[in-house]
N, C-alpha and C positions, 0 to 999 in steps of 0.2 A: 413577667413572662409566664405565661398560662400553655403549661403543656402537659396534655391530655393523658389520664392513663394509661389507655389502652393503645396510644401512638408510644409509649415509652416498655410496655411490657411487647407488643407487637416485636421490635427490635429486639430487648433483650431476648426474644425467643430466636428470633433469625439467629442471633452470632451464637450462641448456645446450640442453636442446632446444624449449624457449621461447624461448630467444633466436634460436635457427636459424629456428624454426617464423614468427616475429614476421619476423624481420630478410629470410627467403627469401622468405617471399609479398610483404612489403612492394616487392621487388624484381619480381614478376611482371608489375607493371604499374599501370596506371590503375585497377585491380578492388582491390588493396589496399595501394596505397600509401598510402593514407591511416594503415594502420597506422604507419606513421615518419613523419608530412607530409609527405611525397612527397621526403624526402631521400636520393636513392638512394646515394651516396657514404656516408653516414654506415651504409644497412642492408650495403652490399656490404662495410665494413670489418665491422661487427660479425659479418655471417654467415661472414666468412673465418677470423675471431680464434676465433668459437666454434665453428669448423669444426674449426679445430685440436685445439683442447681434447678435442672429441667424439671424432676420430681417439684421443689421447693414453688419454683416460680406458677406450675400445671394447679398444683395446690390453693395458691394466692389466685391465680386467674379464676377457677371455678369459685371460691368465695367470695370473690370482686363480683364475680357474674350475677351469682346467686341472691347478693345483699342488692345490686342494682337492679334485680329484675323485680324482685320482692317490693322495695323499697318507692322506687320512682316507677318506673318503664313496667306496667301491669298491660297497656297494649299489647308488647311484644312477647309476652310471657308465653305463647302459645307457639312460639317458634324456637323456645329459650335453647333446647339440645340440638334440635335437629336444621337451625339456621333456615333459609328462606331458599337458598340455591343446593341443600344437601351438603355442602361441605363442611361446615361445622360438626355436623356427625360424622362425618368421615374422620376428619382430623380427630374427633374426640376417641372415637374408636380403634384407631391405628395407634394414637398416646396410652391410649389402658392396656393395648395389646404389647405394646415394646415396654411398658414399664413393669407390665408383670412378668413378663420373661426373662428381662432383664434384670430384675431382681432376685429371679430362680437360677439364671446364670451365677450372678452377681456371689448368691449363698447357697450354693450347690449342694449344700448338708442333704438327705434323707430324701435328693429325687431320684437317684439311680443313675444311671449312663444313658439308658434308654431315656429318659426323664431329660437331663440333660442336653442329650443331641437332639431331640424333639423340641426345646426351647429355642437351642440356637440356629434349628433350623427355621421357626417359625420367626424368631428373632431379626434374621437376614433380610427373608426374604418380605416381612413386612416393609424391612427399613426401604428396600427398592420402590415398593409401593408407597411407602412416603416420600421418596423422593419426586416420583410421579406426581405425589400430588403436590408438592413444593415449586418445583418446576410449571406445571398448570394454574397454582397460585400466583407464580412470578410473572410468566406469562397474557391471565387474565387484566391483573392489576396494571401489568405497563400497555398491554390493548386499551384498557380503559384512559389510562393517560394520555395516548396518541390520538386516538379517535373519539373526539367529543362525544356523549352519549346523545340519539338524534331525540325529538319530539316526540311524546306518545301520542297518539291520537284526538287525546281532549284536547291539548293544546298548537298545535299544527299551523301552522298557516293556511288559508285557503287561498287557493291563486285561479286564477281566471278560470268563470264557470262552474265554480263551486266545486273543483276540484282539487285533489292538494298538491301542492306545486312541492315535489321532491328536492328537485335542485337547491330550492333555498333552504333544506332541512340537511343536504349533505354538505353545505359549504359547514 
């Protein structure tokens, strides 16, 4: 049984960032607490424990990335940060921005109050914006599922009169 890297880290980031997504809003407050019964002790440990892991696994992924682009895939190396549809940069970007905050949350030592509520505010409302783009990722991926991807042009059928016959590229 041959199963693929990145089909196995792919997942363990879903449930990892389920449990952030669950265990961090349930902490925001009286608007979704309700997601953990308003037990903030129990979402503040879970969101710390899979905090880590997140860090651990975001670590592994970029050195994975880094040794296989280096390594084999020298093609694609000119797309390696910023992906081919932009959201690879996106994600990479919202992950450095919730992990450095989240750490300055996390060791609150020597950045003041002001320092503080300025992390947790950028903290939140990044996570919404990931959640946007998680949602848009779930979204894309099961579009793609449903609806066959159609012909590009080079390859097309041509149907009477050297036109291209659409129907048989929507069926």
């Amino acid at each position: 049984m041959n199963i693929r890297f990145d089909f196995i880290m792919h997942w363990v980031y879903a449930i990892v960032w389920a449990l952030l997504g669950i265990s961090g809003f349930a902490m925001v407050g009286a608007k979704y607490g309700w997601l953990l019964n308003f037990d903030y002790a129990t979402a503040d440990y879970v969101h710390r424990l899979s905090a880590a892991v997140f860090v651990l696994i975001t670590f592994i992924s970029i050195v994975y990335e880094v040794y296989r682009n280096i390594k084999n895939d020298t093609k694609h190396l000119a797309w390696f940060i910023i992906g081919k549809s932009g959201y690879q940069l996106f994600t990479f970007i919202t992950t450095l921005i919730l992990i450095i905050t989240g750490v300055l949350i996390w060791v609150h030592n020597g950045i003041g109050m002001a320092g503080m509520g300025f992390a947790l505010f950028i903290h939140e409302y990044v996570s919404y914006i990931a959640l946007a783009g998680v949602i848009w990722h779930i979204y894309v991926k099961c579009h793609a599922l449903i609806w066959p991807k159609k012909a590009n042009s080079k390859t097309e059928q041509k149907g009477k009169g050297g036109k291209t016959d659409v129907a048989k590229t929507m069926d």
